[in-house]
N, C-alpha and C positions, 0 to 999 in steps of 0.2 A: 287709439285715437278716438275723437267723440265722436259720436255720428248725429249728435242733434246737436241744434247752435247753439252758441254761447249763450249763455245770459248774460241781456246787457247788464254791466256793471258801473253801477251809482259810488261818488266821491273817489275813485281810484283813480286818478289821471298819472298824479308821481308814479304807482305800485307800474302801472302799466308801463310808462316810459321805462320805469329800470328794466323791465323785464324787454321789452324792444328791442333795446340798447345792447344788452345782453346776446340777443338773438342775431342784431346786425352783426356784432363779433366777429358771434362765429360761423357767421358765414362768409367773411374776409377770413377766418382760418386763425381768428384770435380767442380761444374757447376761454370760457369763462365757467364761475358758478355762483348760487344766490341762492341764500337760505334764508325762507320767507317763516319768521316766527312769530308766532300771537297766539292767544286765549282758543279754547275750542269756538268753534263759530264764525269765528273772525272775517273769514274769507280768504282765508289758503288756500283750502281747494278750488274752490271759484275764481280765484287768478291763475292755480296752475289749469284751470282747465281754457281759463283766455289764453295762456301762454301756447298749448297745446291747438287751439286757432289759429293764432298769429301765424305757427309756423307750418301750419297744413301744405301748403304751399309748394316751402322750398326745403322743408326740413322732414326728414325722417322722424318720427317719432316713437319713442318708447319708455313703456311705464311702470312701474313699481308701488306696491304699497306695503308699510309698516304693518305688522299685524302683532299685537299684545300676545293672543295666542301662539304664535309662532316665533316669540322671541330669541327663545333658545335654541330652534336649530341653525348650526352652523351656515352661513352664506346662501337661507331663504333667502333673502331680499333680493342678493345681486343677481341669483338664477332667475329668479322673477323680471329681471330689468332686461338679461341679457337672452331669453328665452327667442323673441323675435328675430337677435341676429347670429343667433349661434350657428348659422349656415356661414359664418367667415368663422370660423374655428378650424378652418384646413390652411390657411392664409397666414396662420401662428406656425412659432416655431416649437419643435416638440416638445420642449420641457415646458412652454406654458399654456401649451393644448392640452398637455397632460397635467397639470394643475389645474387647469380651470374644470378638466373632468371629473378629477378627483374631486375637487372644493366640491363639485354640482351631485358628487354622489352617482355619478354617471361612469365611472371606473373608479377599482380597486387602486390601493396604492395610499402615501403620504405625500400631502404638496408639500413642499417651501414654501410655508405661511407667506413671507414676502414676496414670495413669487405671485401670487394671487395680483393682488393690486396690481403688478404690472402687465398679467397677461387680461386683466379685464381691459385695464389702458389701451394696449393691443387690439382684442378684440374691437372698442370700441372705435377705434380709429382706424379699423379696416371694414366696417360700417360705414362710417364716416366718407371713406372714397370717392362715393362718387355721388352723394346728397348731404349735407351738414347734418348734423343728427340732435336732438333735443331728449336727453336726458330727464324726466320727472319722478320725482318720488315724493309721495306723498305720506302723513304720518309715519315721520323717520324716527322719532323718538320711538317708537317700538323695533324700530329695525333691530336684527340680531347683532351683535355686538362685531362678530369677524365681517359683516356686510359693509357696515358703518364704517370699519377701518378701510378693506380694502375701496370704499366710495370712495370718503374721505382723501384715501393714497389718489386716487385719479380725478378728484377734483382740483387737487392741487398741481396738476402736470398736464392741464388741458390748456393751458397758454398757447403751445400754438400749434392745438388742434381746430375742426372745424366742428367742435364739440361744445353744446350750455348742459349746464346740471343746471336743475330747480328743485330744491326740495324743502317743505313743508315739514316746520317741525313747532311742539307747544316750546313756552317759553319756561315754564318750570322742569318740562323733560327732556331740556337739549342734549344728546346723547355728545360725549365726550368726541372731539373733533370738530364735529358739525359748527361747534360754538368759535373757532377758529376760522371759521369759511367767512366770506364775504355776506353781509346778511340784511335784511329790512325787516323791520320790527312791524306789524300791522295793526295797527290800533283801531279804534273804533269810528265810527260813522260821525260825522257833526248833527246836529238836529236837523239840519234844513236835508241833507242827504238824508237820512234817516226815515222822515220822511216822505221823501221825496218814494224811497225803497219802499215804503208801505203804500201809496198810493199806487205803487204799481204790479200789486199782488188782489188780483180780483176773488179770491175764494172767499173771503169773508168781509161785511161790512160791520166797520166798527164805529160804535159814536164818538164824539168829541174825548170823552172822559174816559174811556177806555184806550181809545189810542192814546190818552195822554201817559194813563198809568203804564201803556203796552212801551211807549218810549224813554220812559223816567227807568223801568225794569230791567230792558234791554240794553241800555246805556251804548247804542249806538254798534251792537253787536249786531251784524246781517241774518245769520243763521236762526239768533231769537226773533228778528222781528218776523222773520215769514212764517216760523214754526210756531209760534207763541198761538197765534189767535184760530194758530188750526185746530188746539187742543181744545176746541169749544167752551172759550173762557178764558177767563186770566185771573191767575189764583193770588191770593192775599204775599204780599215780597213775603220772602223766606230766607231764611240765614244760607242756603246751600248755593252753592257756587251756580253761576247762569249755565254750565256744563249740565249740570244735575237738572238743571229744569228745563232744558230743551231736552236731552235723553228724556226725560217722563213726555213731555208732548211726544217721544216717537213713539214711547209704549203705549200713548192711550191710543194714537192711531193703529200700535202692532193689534193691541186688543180688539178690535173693530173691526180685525179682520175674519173669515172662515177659518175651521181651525187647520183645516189642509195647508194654509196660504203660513200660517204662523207658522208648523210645522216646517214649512220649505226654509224659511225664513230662519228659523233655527240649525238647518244645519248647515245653510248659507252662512252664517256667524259665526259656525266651529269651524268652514274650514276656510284656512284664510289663503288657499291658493287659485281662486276663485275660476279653479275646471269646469266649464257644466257636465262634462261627460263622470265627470266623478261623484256631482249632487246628484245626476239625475238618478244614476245606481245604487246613490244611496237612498235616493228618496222612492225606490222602488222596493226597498228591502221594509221598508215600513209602511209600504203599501198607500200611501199617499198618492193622489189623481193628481200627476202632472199638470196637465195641460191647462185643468182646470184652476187650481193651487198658483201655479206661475203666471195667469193672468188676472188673478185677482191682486196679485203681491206687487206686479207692477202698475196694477189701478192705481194703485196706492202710494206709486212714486218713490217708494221708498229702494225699490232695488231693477237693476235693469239685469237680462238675462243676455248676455250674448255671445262674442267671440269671448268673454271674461263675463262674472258675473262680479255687478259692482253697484255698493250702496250710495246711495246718493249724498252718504254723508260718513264719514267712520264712527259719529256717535250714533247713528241710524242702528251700525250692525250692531256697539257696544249695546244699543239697545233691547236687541232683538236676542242677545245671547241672554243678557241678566236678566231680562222678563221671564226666561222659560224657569219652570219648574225643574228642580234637581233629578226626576228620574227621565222626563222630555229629554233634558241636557244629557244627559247618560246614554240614551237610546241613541240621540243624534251621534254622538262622538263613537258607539260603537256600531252603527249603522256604516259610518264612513273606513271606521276599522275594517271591515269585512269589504267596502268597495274599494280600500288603496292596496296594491297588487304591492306583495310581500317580496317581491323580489329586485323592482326598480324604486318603490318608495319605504325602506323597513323602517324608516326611523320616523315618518310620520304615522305611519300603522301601528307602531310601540307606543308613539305617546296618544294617539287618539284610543286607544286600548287602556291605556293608565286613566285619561280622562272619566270611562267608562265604568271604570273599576272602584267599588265602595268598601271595598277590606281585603286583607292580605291576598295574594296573589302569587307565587312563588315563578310560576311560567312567564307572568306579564313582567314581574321585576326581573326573568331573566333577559327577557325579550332586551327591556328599558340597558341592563348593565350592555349586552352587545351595544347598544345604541351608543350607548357613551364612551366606547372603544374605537368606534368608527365616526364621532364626531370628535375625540379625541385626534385620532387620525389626521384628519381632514383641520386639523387647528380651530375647533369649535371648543375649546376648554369651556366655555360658560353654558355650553349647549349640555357637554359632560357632566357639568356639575347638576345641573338641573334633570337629568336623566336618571344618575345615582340617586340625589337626594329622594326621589320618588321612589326610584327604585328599590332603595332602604324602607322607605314607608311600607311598602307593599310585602315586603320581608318578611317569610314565616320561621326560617331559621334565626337564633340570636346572635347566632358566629357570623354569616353570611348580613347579617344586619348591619353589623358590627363595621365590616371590611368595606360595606358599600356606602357607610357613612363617612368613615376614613376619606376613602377614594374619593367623596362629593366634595370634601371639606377641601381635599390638596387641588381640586379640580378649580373648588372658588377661588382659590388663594392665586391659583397660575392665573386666575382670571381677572385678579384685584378688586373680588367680591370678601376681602376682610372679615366684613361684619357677616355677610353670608357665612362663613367659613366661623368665625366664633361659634355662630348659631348652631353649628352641627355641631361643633365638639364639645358645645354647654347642654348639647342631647345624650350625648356618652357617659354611663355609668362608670367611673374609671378605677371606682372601688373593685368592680365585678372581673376586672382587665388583666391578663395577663403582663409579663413585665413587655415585654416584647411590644404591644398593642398598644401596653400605658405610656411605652418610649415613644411610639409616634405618636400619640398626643402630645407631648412634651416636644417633640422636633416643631410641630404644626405651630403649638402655641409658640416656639420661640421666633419662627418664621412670622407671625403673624402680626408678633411685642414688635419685631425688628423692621416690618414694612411701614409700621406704625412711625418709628421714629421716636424722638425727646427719648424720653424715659425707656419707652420700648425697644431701642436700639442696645440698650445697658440690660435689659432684662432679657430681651433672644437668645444670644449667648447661652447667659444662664440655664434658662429653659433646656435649649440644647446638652448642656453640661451635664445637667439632670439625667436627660435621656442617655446620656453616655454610661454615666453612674450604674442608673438602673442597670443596662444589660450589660456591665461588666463579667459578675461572675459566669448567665447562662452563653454569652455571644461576645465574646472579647473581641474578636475582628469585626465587628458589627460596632462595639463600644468602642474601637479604637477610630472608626470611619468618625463615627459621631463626634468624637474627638478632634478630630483636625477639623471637624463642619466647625463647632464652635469657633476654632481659632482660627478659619477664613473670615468668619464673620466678627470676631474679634477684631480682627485686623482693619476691619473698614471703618469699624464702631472707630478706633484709635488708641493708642495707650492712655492719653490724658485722664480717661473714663475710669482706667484701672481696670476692666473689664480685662483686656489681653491680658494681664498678670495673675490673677484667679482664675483665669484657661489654665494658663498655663502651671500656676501652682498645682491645679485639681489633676492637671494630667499628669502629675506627676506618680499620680496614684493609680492610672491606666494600669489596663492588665496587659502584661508583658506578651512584645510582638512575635509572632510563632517563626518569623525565619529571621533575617538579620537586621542590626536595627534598622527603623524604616523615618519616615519626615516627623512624627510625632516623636521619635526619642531625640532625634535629631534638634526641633527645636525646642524640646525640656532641657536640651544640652547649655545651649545657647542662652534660656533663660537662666539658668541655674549656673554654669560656670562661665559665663561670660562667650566672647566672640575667639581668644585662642582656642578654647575647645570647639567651639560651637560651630563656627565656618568651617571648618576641614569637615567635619561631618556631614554637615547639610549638605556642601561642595561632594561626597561622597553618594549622597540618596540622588542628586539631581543630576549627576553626570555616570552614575554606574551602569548595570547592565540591564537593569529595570530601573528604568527611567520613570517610577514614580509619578514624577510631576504631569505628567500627561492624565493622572484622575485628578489632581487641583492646579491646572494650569493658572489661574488667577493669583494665588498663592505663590506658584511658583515665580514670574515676573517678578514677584517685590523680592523673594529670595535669592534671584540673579541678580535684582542690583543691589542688597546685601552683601554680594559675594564679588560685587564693583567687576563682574563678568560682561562687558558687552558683548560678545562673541555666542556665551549662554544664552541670553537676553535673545541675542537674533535668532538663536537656534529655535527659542520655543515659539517665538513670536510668528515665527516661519511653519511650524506647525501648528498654530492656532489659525492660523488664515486660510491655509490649505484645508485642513479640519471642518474649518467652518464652510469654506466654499463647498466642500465634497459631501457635506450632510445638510447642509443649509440649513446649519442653527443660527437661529439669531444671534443666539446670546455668547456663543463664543463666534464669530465672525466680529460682531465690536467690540469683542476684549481682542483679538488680536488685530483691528482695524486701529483702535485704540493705541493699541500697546507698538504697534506699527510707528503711528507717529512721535511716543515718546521718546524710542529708538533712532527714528530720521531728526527728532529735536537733538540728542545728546552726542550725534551725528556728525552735527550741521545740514543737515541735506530740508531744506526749510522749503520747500517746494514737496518735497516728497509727504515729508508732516502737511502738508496743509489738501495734502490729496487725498489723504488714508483719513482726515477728518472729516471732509466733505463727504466719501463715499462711508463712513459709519453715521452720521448724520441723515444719509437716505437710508440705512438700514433700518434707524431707529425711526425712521419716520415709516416707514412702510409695514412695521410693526405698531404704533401708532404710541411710539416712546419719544423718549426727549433725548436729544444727543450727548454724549460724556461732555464735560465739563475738562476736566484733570487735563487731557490733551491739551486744549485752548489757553488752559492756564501756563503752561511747558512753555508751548510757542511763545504766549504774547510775554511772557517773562526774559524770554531770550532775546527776543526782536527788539525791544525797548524802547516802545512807543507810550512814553508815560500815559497819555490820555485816554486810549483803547487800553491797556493793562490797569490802571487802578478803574476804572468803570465795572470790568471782569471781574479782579479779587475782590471787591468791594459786593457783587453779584454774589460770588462763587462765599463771600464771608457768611453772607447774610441768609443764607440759604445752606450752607451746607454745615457738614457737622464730622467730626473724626478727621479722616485721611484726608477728606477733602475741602475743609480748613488747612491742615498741615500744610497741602501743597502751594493754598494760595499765599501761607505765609512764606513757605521757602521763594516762592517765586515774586513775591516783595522784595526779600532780600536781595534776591539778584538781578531786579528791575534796579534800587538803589544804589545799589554797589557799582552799575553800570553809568548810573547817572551822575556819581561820585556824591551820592548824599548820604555817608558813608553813618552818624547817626539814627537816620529813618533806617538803614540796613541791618544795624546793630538790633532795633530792637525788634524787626519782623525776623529776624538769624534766629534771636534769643527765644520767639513764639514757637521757631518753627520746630528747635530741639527739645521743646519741653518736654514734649509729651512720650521720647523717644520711641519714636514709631519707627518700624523697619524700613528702610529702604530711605525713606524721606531723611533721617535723621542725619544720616550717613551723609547726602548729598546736601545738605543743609550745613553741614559743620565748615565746611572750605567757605560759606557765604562768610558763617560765623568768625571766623577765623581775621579773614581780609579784614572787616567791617571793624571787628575791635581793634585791633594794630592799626587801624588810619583813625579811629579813632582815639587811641592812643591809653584804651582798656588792658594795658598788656596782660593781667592775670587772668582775664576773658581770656585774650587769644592764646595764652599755654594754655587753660585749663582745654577749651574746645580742641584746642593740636592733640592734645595727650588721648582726648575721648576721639579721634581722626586717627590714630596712632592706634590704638586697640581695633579699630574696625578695618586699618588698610592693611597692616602687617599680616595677621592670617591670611589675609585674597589672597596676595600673593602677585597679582596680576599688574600690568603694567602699568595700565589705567588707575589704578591704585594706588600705586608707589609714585605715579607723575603727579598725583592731586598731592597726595600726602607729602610731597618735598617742598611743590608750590606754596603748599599752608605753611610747613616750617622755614621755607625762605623769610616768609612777615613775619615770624615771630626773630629768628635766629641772625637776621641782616645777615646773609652769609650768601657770598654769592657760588660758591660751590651748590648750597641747595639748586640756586637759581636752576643750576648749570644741569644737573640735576634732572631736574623736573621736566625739562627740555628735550634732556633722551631719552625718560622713560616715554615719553609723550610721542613724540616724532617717531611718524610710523605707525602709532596709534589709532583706533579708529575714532579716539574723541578731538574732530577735529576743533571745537568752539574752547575746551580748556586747552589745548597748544595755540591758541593762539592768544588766548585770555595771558598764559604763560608770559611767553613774546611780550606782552604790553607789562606784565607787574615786573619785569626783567629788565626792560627797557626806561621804566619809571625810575628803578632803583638806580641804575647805572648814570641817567639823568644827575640822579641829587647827589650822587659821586663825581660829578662835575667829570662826566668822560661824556662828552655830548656827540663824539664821534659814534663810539661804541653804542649809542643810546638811540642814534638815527636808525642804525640798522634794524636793531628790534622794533623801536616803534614801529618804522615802515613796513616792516613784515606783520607785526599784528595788524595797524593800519589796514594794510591789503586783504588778510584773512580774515577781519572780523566784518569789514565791507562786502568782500566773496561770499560770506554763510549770510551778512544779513543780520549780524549784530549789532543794531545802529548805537545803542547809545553807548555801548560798549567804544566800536568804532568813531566816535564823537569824543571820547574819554584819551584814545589815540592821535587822533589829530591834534588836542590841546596841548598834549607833550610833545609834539613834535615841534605845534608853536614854540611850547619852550623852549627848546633848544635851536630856534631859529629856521626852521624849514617851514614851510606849510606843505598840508599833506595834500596828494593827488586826490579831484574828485573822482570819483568810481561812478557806472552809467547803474542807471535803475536795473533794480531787479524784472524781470520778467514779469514771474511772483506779483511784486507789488502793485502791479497796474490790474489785475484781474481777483475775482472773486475765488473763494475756494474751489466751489464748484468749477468753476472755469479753468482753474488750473489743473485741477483731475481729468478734465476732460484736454486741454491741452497737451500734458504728458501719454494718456494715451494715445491720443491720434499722433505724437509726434514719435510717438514705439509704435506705430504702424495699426493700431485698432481701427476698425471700423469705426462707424457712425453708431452699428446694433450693437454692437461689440461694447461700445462706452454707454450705451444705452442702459445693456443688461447690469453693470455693475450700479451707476445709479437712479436703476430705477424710474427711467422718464423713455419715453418715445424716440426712437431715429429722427424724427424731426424735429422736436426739441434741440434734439445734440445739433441738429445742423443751425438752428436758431441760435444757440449758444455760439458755434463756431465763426459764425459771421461777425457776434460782438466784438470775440478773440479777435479774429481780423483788425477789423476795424480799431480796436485800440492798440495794437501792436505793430497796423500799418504794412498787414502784409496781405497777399493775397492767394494762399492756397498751404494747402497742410505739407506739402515740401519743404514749405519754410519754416515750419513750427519745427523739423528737425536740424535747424542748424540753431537753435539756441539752447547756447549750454546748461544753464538752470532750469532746462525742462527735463533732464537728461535722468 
């Protein structure tokens, strides 16, 4: 908190009211946040430090700064914000006391990366208790990337806490998130303010012609006009940015100073956790006069020493670090080395150790690699990567060079540092490389083609394929791994690319599996002699007694509905959840949150899908991702709400590429088919089978099928039947044979099919094709002029496709009923449709008995959030208490 007054602040009257506004909030309990962006100088910091006035008051406050220097260690920033209240860390419940331990480097252990963001939430809103609390941070574009995220995650779920974030970030370094926050751009001063600002700086008198030049240069920037005329002069304009020339007015003043003072000042700028008990030990090991050194330095206004040591500006300290000379900077960083205690702080003692170090070093790069096993750890992958990459530098061994350039390069790549990651592996000699070493170059680069996208999504594969190749002969179970990696990623790429088909040619030359055959012979099977052979095999790797697919779970899903198994389907799906829940991976907790709902879509349970999306949606966000798609496309393809579903695919077209094109065309198809514009069906059917991708193709052909026969394509709909016929007869399953009868009904007009399709189905768990059945049963009977026989179906699909929530389907039911002279019963709203996703995830659990924290911890927001939500629930559902949310059946 300041302890000296504000400075009045000239032309800000808007900047200030938002931030007021802001403050009132949250102190009604409505928390907010605002990211105040602009040019250095600007006056960010001069409004968060009026912000930090305003709320002296009635608000808590606490603060944080961005430091360039400490970019990469993992959740610097957040332990700097939450330092003050870490006395409510007993008030947490264990798992996120011990993550936010863990995160701060304060106990051993791995967090749940997403756990972080919600036990800082916590923490901060058990702060919060009993004074509203005011969040600041300052120079957030250098904040460390996992700080950002978990900020970012609790900016976004301070609604209604009694919680403001404010943070200060430039306009060209807005760190990914922040740029999403609520924000005020801060521009420059008018001339009359401007001004107005220079008249009321007594250190220097300027003539007419000088301040004119001082305000044409400044361009209305605050921090140049007071600093400009301190620098004894005002130098001829210059091409470099007004950053660049206010930084030199700090140096000419750093210069001016004793050299004891510059000295302190130096290694005030290396360390950016601004201890004094840490400078002043270190400024003892270099024999620097305290007392005298830190009263010259705040003569000079340039840095205050006290409960925090803090420059009056961040280009202040950038100033004070790049003015020193390279062996000063060396001395400082290893001065601090020796003052930060190796056993509560190793990983800033490692890198102020590297800082220090001007050639190879084998003990400091061992030091650095620990460091990036335990920021690893702790979910600092970018912290990792920058630890190795040094670590490598400093490398006296070539082998151990070698392994620590690898390791930096996989470390940027987790970290979505790309081009960081090229960089390292365009430092590898890969002539000198074993095959082994040269393979994972080849994994990297194809991993790196494939994040890239267009072209590079087509070349990863490949890359991969490579690497498979190379260690065929010495590492065949290592070449065969690689192998199936290709054709995961294959798989996503799409067939249309042809890419999956030169997988799978190349593995056909895989070296042979040492026990029995396994999923890579299995689907060379499949590509090579079709789906009679092919599905009984794969059906043999994913249901055997090594259950395989539990090392390519993602994989496996498309191969269960390849094998038209919904039973399989929920088996894995059920161990990806649990999986994910019990190790708290991201990445498989929204493949099987995901894959969750595709299962509640083909279901019918459209409640259950729109809760497993909402809660992967906080997953992904709490990781600081963007939520699957594929799910949303499933749903809004079913539900049939033309104007929410082509907005989507039209989204999901434009943006995505492979599978996830495939799915927005299948799910056209049976948006059209439902709306009976049986043409637009026909040719999104014909998109969707092009490119014969697995699993999609399959459930795409029954669109294909329908849509040609009402269009009256008939050699479409045999040919699609025949290619439905080869992929349902191997399954073998019920689900299977009930699609594949319903298809040959349109083709065959036979109402034995009908009849057919009706029993494999009944009983089935697909409950949305029994009832699709019902309606194309009921249609046919219809136009056989048995209107009798035709009420009963319609009305039973009628009823079932209104129960699941097929509207346009159920729309398509009604008309024929009109035909046949009845009108159909309306059916009362869905539950469902009156509420948001998230609303309905939190309504199904409170209405299976969860708690408030209980629905909290799955997505991610505060007990009192969840209870702010519950009230909306109320109120639009007309009820008044969570006894009641259990008597409604589609929450069930």
């Amino acid at each position: 908190m300041p302890t000296t007054p504000a400075r009045p602040l000239v032309g800000r009257h808007d900047e200030i009211d938002r931030l007021l506004a802001l403050l009132g909030a949250a102190e009604r309990g409505e928390g907010g946040v605002l990211v105040l962006r602009g040019e250095p100088g600007i006056g960010k910091s001069a409004l968060l430090d009026h912000a930090e006035h305003a709320a002296a008051e009635k608000f808590q406050v606490i603060r944080a700064s961005g430091s360039e220097f400490e970019a990469e260690l993992p959740f610097a920033a957040l332990h700097q914000l939450c330092v003050p209240v870490l006395a409510h860390l007993d008030a947490l419940a264990a798992p996120y006391r011990d993550s936010l331990l863990v995160a701060f480097g304060l106990a051993d252990g791995t967090p749940h990366p997403f756990r972080v963001g919600l036990a800082a939430l916590e923490l901060l809103d058990a702060a919060a208790a009993e004074h509203p609390l005011l969040c600041v941070v300052d120079d957030a574009h250098w904040m460390d990337a996992a700080s950002t995220r978990a900020l970012t995650f609790v900016a976004r779920r301070v609604v209604a806490e009694p919680v403001a974030l404010v943070f200060a970030t430039r306009n060209q370094d807005a760190s990914r998130g922040l740029d999403e926050l609520p924000g005020l751009t801060i521009g420059g001063l008018s001339d009359e303010h401007s001004r107005a600002l220079l008249s009321m700086e007594k250190t220097v008198t300027l003539d007419e012609r000088v301040r004119d030049r001082v305000l044409a240069e400044a361009r209305g920037n605050p921090l140049a006009l007071i600093e400009l005329p301190k620098a004894g002069g005002f130098a001829p304009p210059a091409p470099s940015p007004i950053a660049s020339r206010i930084e030199r007015s700090f140096r000419t003043r750093i210069a001016e100073l004793p050299p004891d003072a510059r000295y302190l000042l130096i290694l005030a700028s290396a360390d950016p956790t601004g201890e004094p008990a840490l400078l002043w030990a270190a400024a003892q090991r270099l024999a620097i006069d305290v007392p005298v050194a830190s009263a010259a330095a705040e003569a000079s206004e340039l840095v205050r020493f006290g409960t925090r040591v803090r420059f009056c500006h961040p280009l202040a300290r950038s100033a004070a670090y790049r003015a020193a000379e390279p062996e000063p900077r060396r001395a400082a960083h290893l001065a601090l080395a020796d003052a930060t205690d190796p056993v509560t702080a190793p990983d800033r003692r490692a890198w102020h150790r590297a800082q220090a170090t001007t050639g190879p070093d084998e003990q400091v790069a061992a030091e650095l690699e620990s460091s990036a096993s335990r920021a690893q750890a702790r979910g600092g992958v970018a912290a990792a990567a920058a630890f190795l990459e040094r670590a490598a530098a400093l490398s006296l061994d070539p082998g151990k060079q070698i392994e620590r350039t690898l390791a930096a390069a996989r470390a940027a790549l987790a970290a979505g540092g790309t081009e960081a990651a090229t960089d390292l592996l365009a430092s590898i000699d890969t002539e000198t490389l074993d095959d082994r070493r040269h393979a994972s170059v080849d994994l990297l680069r194809g991993q790196i083609a494939f994040v890239h996208g267009a072209d590079g999504a087509v070349r990863g594969p490949e890359l991969i394929l490579r690497a498979a190749q190379r260690l065929a002969a010495e590492y065949p179970e290592l070449s065969r791994e690689y192998f199936v990696a290709a054709l995961e990623m294959g798989l996503v790429v799409g067939r249309a690319a042809g890419v999956m088909d030169r997988v799978l040619d190349a593995s056909r030359s895989a070296p042979p599996a040492s026990g029995p055959p396994d999923l890579l012979d299995a689907l060379v099977l499949l590509n090579t002699d079709g789906h009679r052979s092919g599905v009984p095999a794969i059906r043999r790797v994913l249901t055997g007694e090594d259950a395989g697919w539990t090392r390519v779970p993602a994989l496996a899903t498309v191969l269960a509905g390849e094998l038209w198994d919904l039973d399989l389907h929920a088996t894995i799906v059920d161990w990806l959840v649990r999986t994910g829940r019990d190790t708290g991976s991201p990445m498989t907790i929204r493949l099987g949150l995901s894959q969750t709902a595709l299962s509640a879509v083909f279901t019918g349970d459209f409640g259950r899908a729109m809760a497993a999306i909402a809660e992967e949606a906080a997953v992904a966000d709490a990781v600081g991702d963007l939520p699957q798609l594929y799910p949303r496309v499933h749903l809004a393809a079913m539900r049939g709400r033309r104007d929410e579903a082509v907005d989507l695919f039209a989204e999901v077209t434009g943006r995505g590429t492979g599978q996830l094109t495939a799915n927005a065309h299948w799910a056209t198809a049976v948006l059209y088919n439902g709306l009976a514009e049986y043409p637009a069906a026909l040719d999104a059917a014909t998109r969707a089978v092009a490119g014969g991708d697995l699993f999609l193709t399959g459930i795409a052909l029954p669109e294909l099928v329908e849509a040609a026969a009402r269009c009256g394509e008939h050699a479409a709909a045999r040919s699609a039947l025949e290619n439905l016929l080869e992929r349902t007869e191997p399954a073998g399953t019920r689900f299977a044979s009930g699609v594949a009868a319903g298809a040959r009904a349109l083709v065959s007009d036979a109402e034995d099919d009908h009849v057919e399709a009706l029993e494999q189905l009944t009983g089935d768990s697909s409950a949305p094709h029994l009832a699709r059945t019902h309606l194309r049963y009921g249609e046919w009977l219809r136009r056989k002029d048995r209107r009798r026989d035709a009420r009963e179906h319609l009305r039973t699909a009628h009823r079932q496709l209104s129960e699941i929530g097929l509207e346009a389907f159920a729309r398509r039911a009604a008309d024929e009923l009109r035909a046949t002279g009845e009108v159909a019963r309306s059916r009362s709203v869905h539950t469902y449709d009156q509420l948001t996703m998230q609303e309905i995830h939190i309504a199904r659990q409170v209405a299976a008995g969860a708690t408030s924290k209980e629905v909290a911890t799955r997505l991610f927001v505060s007990p009192r959030t969840v209870d702010a939500h519950l009230r909306n629930i109320f109120r639009k559902l007309s009820i008044t208490s969570r006894r009641q949310l259990r008597d409604m059946p589609d929450l069930g």
